[in-house]
N, C-alpha and C positions, 0 to 999 in steps of 0.2 A: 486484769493485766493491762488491759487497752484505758482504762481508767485513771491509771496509774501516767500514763504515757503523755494521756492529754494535762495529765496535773503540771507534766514536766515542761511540755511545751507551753503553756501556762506561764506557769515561774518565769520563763525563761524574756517573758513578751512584756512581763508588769518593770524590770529596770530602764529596758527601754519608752516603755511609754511614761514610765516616772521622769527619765531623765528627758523627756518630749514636754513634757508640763512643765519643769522650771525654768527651762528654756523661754518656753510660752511667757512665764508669768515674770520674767527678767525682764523679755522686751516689753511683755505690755507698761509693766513698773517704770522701768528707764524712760520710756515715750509718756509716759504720762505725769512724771517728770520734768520731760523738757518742756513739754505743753506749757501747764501750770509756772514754770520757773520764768519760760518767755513772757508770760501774762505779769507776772510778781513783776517785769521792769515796768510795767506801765503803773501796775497797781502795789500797795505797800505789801512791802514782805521783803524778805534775802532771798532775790531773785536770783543771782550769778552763784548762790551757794546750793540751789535747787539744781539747777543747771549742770553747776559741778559732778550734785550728786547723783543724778540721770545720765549724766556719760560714763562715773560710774560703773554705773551695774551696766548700760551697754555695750564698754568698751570688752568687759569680758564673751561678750558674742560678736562685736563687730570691730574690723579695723579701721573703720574711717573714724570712729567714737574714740578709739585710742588716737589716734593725731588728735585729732580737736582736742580731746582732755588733754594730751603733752602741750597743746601750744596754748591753751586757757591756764595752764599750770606756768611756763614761760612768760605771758604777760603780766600772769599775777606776783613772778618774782620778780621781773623789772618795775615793777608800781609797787611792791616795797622797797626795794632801793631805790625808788627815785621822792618817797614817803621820807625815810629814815635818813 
């Protein structure tokens, strides 16, 4: 019975430490991201397209990563209307 009990307590420990991992592997993702996308302006590649995609996945854990992506999203539709 007592075997039973620790299985439960168990179950109950693996959603939380599941949902503590993708958390983990977001930010490490998004941060290594922006790393990489800040290097891409010096070196070739879609450096502000890395960038984008690293605020991304962090803005869903962090609020300062949602400002920055709303106002990288704002510059980038004034530089198409001022393109087009």
């Amino acid at each position: 019975m007592q075997d039973d009990f620790r299985l439960r307590g168990q179950h109950r420990l693996w959603p939380k430490a599941m949902q503590r991992t993708k958390r983990l592997l977001k930010i490490v993702l998004g941060f290594t991201l922006l790393v990489i996308g800040v290097a891409m302006l010096v070196l070739p590649g879609p450096g502000w397209l890395t960038i984008g995609f690293g605020l991304v996945i962090l803005a869903a854990e962090f609020i300062w990563a949602r400002r920055l992506l709303n106002r990288l999203k704002e510059h980038a539709i004034k530089l198409g209307r001022s393109v087009s």
